[in-house]
N, C-alpha and C positions, 0 to 999 in steps of 0.2 A: 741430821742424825740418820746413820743408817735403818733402814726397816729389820725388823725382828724379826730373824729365819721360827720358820714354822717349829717346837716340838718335833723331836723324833717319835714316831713312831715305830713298831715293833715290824712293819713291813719296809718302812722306810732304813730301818735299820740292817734289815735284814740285806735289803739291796745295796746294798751299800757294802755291809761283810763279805756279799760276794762280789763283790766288783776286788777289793780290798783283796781277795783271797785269789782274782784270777793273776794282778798287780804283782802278789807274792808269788805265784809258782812262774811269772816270768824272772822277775829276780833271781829268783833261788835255781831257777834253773842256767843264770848264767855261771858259767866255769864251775858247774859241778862237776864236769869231765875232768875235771884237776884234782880232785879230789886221791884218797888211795883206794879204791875204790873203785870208780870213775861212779857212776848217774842211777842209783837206785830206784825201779820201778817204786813210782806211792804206795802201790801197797806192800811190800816190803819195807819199807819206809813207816809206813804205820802199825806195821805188825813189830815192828822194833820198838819204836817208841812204848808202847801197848805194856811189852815183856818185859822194857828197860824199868816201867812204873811200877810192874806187878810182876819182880822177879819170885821164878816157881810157880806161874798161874800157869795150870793148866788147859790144854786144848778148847774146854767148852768156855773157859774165862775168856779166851783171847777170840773168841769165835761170836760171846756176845760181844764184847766192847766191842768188835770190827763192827759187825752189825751182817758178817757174814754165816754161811752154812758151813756146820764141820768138815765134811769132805773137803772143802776150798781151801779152808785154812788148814788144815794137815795136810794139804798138797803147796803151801804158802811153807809153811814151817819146812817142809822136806828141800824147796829150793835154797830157805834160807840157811839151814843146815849145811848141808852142798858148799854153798859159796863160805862155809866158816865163819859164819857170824851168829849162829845160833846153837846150842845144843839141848838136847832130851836127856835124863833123867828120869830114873824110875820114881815115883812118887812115894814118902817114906812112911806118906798116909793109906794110900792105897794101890794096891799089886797091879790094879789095871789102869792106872793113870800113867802121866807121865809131867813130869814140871819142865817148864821151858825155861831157860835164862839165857843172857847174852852173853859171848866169849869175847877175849880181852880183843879178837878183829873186831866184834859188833860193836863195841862200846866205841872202841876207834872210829869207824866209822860215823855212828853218828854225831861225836865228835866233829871231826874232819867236816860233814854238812853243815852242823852247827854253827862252827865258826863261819863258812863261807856266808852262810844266810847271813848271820848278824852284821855280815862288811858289805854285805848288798844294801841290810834295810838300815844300817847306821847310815852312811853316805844318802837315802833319802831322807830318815830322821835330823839332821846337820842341816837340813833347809826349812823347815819350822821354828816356828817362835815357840821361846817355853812354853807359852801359854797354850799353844797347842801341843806341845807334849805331855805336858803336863793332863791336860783331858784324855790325850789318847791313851798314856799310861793307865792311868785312872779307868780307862771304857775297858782297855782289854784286861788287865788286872779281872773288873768282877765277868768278862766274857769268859775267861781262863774257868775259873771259878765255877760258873753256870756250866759250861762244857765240862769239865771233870765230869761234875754232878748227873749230869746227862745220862754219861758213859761207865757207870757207875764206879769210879775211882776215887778213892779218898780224897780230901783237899791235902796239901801240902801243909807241912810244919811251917815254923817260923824261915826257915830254907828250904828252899826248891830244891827239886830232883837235880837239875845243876850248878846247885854249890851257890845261886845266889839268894842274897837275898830276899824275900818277900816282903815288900810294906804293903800295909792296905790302907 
């Protein structure tokens, strides 16, 4: 009989999410220059996502969830502008605000990653046994979940932000 791997723990795990996450930005960073698009700096990349979940947040919303300083990210949003994947909006609450959302290039865009990522990490997923996918499903599900929370974003309805579904 095999020996019984140790319990995770929350460092053990933790190591392992980044090991896990360095795995993914090698993937994902194959053939993203094929994209239309071509290779979106990360943080443009996550200042998309951020505005995709919280279309109309403005500047100080997307300044906490980054976990950056205003100046940075209003100099973030003026490139993503630029490149046509973001737009400003005056705020219909307030005169000296401004709401960000994503224009039909942004959405494309992250589209267009989206898919590539999911053909990188399906073709590693296709060498697991259910039984392991089955857990990893299951770990990142309530990881999703935990990170939302984090970042301060609502959890998801019964459907995801893209159109699939959520089981828990």
């Amino acid at each position: 009989m095999p020996p019984t791997p140790p319990p995770f723990d929350a460092a053990r795990a933790a190591h392992a999410a980044g090991t896990v996450a360095e795995w993914l930005e090698v993937l994902w960073g194959r053939g993203q220059d094929g994209t239309t698009l071509g290779s979106l700096p990360p943080s443009q990349l996550r200042a998309l996502t951020v505005i995709e979940e919280r279309a109309g947040a403005n500047l100080r919303t997307l300044s906490d969830a980054l976990g950056s300083r205003p100046p940075a990210v209003s100099r973030l949003c003026d490139r993503l502008e630029a490149g046509g994947l973001l737009e400003r909006t005056p705020s219909a609450t307030s005169g000296r605000e401004v709401e960000l959302r994503l224009t039909s290039r942004g959405r494309t865009a992250l589209h267009d990653i989206r898919t590539l990522r999911r053909h990188e990490v399906t073709a590693v997923l296709h060498t697991m046994s259910p039984a392991q996918l089955s857990a990893l499903a299951e770990g990142l599900e309530a990881f999703q979940d935990a990170a939302r929370s984090r970042i301060g974003l609502a959890q998801p309805s019964a459907t995801t932000a893209h159109g699939e579904a959520h089981t828990a």
